[in-house]
Phi, psi and omega in degrees: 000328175307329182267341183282335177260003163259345159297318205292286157323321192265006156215045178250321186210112181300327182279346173221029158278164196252002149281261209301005199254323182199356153294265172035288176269348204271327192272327194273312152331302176288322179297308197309307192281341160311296188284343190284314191288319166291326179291332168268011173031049189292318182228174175305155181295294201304328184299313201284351152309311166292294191324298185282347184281302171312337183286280189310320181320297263265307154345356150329319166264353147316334209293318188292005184247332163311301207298312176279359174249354192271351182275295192283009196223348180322289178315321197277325188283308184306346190240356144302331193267288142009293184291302185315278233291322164297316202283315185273348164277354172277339166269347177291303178259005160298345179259346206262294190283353156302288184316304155327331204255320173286318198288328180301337206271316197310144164302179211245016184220318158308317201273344166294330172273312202302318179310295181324313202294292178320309190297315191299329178291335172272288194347291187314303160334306180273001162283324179294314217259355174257016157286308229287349220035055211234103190280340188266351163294325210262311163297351179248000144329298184303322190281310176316298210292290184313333165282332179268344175283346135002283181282309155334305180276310144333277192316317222267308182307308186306322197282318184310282166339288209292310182309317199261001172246000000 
């Protein structure tokens, strides 16, 4: 009977149940401090785990305020986040896949300059990054440089062809 009257408490009445009085806040304290601490990738995913788990611990007496703006406004921020977050990754790849969608469309002597511009900008990259000492950068810096001399010379054939037919 103890757990059926404490299931019972924890969604029978929301301003004083102990899911909306403090997991709740206690999950929403963490994720937020959680995503902030990955987005500025400052530590390891377990390091920044601990850090928003100690955080929301520490933010315990805050929950009851938590608790009172997130019941009546919950819904409204979830469909508000919701909107921002579709709206900037739907222009985030609409601008990704444009760019893309141009370089397919360019003539084969554009795209050959565009490469050549792009290949001198890695060159440069990998120059920074053998000062920097930073080898594992530098290598895959190097492998990228070897796929565009690739595509360059593909190009570079196609054009040859196109000339001779």
């Amino acid at each position: 009977m103890a757990l059926e009257d404490l299931i019972s408490q924890m969604f029978s009445d929301p301003q004083n149940s102990i899911l909306f009085a403090y997991f709740i806040p206690f999950l929403f304290i963490m994720v937020l401090f959680f995503g902030g601490l990955e987005l500025i990738r400052a530590f390891r995913k377990r390091t920044n785990t601990i850090l928003a788990t100690l955080f929301a611990l520490i933010a315990f007496p805050t929950y009851p305020w938590f608790s009172a703006i997130l019941i009546p406004l919950g819904s409204y921020a979830a469909i508000v986040l919701f909107i921002v977050f579709f709206g900037v990754f739907a222009v985030r790849y609409a601008f990704s896949r444009g760019r893309d969608i141009w370089f397919e469309t360019m003539t084969d002597t554009n795209k050959l300059r565009k490469l050549e511009e792009r290949l001198q900008k890695e060159y440069k990259r990998l120059n920074q990054a053998y000062e920097r000492g930073q080898d594992s950068k530098a290598i895959s810096i190097n492998q990228h440089i070897e796929l565009m001399k690739s595509q360059i010379e593909a190009l570079r054939r196609k054009q040859m062809m196109g000339g001779q037919a």
